[in-house]
VMD Tcl script that builds the backbone (N, CA, C; Angstrom):
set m [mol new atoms 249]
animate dup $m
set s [atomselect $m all]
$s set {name element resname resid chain x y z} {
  {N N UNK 1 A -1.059 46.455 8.123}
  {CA C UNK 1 A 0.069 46.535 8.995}
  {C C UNK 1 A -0.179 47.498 10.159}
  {N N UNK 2 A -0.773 48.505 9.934}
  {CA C UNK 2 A -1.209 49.440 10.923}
  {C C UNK 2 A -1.717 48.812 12.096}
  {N N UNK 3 A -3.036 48.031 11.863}
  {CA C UNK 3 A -3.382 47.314 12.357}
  {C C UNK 3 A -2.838 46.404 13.425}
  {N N UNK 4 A -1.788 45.490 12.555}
  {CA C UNK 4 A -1.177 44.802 13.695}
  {C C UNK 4 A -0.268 46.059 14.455}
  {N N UNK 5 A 0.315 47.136 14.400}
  {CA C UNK 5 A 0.670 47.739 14.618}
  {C C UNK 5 A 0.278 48.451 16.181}
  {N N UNK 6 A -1.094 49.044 15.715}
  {CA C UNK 6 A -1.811 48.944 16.808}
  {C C UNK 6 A -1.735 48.336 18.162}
  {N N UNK 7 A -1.944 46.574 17.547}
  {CA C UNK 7 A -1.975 45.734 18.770}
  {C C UNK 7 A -0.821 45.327 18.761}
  {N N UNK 8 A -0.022 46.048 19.053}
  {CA C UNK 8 A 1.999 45.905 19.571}
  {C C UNK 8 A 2.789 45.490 18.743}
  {N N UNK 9 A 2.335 44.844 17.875}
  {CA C UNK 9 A 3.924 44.080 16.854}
  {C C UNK 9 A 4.829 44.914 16.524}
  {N N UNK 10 A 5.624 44.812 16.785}
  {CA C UNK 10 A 7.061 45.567 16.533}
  {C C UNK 10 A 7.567 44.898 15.140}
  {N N UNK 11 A 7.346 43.496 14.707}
  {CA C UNK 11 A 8.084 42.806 13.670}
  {C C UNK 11 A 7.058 43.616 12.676}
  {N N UNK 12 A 5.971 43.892 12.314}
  {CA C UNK 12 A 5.113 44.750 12.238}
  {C C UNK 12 A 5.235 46.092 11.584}
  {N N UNK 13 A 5.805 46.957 12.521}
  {CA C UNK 13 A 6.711 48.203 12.542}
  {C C UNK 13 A 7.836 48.472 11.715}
  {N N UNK 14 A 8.701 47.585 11.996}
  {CA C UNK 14 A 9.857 46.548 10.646}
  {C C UNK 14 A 9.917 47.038 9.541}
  {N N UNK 15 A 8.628 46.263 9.338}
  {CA C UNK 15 A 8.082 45.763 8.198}
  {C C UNK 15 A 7.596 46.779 7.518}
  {N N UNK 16 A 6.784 47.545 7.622}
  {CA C UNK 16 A 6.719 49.016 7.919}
  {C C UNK 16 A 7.448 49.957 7.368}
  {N N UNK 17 A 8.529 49.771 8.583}
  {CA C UNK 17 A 9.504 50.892 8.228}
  {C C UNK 17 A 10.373 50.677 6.796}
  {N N UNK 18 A 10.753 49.003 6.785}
  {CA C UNK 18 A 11.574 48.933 5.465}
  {C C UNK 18 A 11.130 49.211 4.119}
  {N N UNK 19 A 9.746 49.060 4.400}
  {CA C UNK 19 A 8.428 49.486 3.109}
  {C C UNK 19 A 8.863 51.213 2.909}
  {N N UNK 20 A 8.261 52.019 3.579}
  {CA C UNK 20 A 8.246 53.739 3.607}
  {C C UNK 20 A 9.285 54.469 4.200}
  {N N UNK 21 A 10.326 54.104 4.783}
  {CA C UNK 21 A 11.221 54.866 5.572}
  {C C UNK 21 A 12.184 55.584 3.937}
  {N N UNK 22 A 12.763 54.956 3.176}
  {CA C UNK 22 A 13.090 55.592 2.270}
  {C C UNK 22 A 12.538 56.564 1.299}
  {N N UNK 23 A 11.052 56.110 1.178}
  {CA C UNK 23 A 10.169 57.612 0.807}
  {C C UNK 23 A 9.807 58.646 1.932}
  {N N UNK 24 A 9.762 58.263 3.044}
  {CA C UNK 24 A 9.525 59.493 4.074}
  {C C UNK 24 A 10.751 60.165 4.151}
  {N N UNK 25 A 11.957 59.266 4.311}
  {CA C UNK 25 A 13.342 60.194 4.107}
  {C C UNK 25 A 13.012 61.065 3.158}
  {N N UNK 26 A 13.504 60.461 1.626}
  {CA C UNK 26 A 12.997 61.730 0.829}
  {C C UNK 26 A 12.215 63.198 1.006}
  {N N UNK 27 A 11.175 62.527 1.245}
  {CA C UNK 27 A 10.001 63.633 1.811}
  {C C UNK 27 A 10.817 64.575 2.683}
  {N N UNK 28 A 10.937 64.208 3.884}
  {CA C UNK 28 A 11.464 64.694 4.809}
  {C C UNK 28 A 13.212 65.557 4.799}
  {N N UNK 29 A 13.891 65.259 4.002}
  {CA C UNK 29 A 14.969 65.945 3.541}
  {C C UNK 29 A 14.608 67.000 2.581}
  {N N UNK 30 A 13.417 67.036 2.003}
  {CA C UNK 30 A 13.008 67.950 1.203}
  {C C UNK 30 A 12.376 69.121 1.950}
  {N N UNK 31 A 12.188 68.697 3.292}
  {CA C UNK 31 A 11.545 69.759 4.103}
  {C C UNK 31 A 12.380 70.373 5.346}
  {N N UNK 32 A 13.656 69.534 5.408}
  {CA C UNK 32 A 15.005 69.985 6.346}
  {C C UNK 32 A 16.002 70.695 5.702}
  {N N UNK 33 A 16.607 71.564 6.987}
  {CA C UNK 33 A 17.789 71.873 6.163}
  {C C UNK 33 A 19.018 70.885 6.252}
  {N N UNK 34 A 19.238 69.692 7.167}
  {CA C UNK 34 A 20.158 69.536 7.105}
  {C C UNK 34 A 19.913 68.021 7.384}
  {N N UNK 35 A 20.536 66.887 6.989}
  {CA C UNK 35 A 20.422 65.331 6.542}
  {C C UNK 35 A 19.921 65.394 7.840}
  {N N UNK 36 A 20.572 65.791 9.369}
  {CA C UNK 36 A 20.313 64.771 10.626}
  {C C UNK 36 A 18.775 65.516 10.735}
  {N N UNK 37 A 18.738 65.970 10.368}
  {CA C UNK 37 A 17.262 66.877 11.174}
  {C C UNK 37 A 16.361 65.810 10.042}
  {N N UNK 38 A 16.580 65.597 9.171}
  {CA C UNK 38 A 15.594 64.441 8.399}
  {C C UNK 38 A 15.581 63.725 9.283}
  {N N UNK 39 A 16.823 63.009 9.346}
  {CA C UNK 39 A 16.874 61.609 10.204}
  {C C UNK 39 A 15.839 61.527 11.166}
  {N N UNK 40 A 16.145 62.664 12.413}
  {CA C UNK 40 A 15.393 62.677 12.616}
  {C C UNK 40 A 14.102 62.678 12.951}
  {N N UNK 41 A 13.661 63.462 12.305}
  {CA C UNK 41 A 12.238 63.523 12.041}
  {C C UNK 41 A 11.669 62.244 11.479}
  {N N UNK 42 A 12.452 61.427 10.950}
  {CA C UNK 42 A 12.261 59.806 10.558}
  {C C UNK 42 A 12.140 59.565 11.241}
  {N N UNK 43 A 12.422 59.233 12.466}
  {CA C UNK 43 A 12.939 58.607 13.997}
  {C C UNK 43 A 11.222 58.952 14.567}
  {N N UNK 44 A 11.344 60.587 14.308}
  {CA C UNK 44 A 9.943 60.776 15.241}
  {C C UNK 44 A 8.610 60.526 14.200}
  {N N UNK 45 A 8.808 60.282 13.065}
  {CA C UNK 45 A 7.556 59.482 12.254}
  {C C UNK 45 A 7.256 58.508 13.169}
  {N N UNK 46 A 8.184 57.876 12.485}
  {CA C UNK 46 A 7.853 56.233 13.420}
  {C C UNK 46 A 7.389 56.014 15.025}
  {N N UNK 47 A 8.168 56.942 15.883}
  {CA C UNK 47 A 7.365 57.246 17.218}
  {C C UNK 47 A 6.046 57.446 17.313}
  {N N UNK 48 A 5.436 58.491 16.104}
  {CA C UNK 48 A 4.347 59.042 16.326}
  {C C UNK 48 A 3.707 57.525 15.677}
  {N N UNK 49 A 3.770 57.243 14.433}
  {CA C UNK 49 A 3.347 55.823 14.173}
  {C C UNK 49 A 3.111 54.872 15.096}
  {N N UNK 50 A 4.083 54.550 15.851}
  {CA C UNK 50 A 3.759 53.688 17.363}
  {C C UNK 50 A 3.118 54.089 18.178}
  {N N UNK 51 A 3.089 55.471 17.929}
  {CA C UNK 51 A 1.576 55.684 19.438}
  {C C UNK 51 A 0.484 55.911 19.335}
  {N N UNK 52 A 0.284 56.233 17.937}
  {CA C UNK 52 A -0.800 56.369 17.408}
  {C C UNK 52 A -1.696 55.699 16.129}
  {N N UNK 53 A -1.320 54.472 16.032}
  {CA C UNK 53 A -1.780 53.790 15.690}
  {C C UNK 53 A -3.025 53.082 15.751}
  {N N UNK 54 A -2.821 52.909 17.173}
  {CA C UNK 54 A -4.278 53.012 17.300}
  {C C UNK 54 A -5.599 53.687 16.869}
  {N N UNK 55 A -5.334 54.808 16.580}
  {CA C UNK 55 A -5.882 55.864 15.863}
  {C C UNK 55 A -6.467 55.844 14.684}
  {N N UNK 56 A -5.217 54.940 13.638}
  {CA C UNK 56 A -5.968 54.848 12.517}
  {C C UNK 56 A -7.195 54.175 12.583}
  {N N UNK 57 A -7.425 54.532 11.081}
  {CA C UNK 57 A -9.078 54.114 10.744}
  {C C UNK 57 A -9.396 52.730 9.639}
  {N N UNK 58 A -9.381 51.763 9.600}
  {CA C UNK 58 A -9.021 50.781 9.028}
  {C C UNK 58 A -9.870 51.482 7.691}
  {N N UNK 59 A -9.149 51.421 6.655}
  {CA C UNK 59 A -9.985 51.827 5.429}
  {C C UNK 59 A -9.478 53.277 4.671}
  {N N UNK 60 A -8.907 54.173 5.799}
  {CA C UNK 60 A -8.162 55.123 5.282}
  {C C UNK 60 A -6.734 54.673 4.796}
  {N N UNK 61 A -6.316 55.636 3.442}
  {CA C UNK 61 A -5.533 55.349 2.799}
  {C C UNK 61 A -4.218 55.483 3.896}
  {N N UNK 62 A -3.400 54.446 4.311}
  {CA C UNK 62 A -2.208 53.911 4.832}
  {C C UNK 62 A -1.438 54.885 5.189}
  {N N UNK 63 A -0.726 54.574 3.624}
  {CA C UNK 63 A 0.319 55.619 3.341}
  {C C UNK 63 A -0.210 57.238 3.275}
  {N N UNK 64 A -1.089 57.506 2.994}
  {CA C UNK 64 A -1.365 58.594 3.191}
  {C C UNK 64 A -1.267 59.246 4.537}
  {N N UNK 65 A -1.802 58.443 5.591}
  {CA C UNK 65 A -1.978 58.664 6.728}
  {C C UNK 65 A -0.937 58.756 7.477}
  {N N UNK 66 A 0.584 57.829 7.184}
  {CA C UNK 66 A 1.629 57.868 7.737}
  {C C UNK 66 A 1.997 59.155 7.150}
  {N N UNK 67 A 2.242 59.857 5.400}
  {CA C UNK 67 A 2.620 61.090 5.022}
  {C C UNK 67 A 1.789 62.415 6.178}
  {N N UNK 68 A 0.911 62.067 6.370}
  {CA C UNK 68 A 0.514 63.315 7.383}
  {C C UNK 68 A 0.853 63.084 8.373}
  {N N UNK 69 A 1.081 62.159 9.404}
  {CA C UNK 69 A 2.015 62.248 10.057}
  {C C UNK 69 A 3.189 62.737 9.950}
  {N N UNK 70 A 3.763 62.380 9.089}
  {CA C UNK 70 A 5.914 62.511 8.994}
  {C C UNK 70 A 5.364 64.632 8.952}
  {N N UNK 71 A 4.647 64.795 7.977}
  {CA C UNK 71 A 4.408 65.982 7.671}
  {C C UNK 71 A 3.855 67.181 8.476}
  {N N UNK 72 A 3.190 66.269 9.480}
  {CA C UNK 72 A 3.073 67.429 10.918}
  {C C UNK 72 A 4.042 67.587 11.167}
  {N N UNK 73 A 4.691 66.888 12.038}
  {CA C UNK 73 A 5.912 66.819 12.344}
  {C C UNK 73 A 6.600 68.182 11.867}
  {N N UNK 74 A 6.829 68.107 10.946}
  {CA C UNK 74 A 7.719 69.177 9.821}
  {C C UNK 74 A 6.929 70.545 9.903}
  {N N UNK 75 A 5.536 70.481 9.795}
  {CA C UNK 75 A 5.462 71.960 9.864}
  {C C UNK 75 A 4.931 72.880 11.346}
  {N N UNK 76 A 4.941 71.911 12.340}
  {CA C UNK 76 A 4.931 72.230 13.650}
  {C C UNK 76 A 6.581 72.473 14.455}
  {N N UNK 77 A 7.397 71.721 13.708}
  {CA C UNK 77 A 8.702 72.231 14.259}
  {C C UNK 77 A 9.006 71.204 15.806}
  {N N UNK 78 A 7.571 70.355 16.044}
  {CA C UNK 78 A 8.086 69.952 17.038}
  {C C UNK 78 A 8.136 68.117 16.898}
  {N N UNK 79 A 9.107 67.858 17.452}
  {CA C UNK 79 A 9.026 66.166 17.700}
  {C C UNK 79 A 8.398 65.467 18.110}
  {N N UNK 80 A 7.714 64.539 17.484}
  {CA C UNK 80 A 6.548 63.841 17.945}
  {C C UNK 80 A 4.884 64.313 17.938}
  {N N UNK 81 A 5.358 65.202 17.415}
  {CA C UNK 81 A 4.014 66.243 17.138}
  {C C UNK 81 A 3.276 66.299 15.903}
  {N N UNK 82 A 1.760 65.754 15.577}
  {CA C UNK 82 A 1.432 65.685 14.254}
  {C C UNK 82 A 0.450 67.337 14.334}
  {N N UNK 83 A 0.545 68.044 13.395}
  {CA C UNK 83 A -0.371 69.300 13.469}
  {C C UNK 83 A -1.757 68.828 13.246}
}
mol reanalyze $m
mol bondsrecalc $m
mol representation Tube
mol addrep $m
């Protein structure tokens, strides 16, 4: 999915998101203080996911790769920002 991801699919992204957005929430409320600042930071997963996709490495573990994403995010403090 990354993959197509990469090369623009948004239905893609979707697909994607309906897969991991409820475990990155989790994740991510575990590292906020307050529900919207998860939200959030959900919001800017997925941003960073869309721009950097390209990036991935076909063969590295997926989900792993999206968790370090959501997880920069969180310990840099800034949006859209993977550490």
């Amino acid at each position: 999915m990354l993959v197509q991801i990469a090369h623009g699919s948004v239905k893609a992204l979707a697909e994607l998101y309906d897969l991991v957005a409820p475990l990155l929430l989790a994740l991510l409320r575990s590292r906020h203080a307050t529900a919207d600042q998860a939200d959030d930071a959900l919001v800017d997963a997925f941003v960073q996911i869309w721009q950097t996709a390209p990036a991935y490495s076909p063969g590295t573990a997926a989900l792993g790769w999206i968790i370090d994403l959501a997880q920069g995010d969180c310990r840099t403090g800034a949006p859209g920002r993977a550490a």
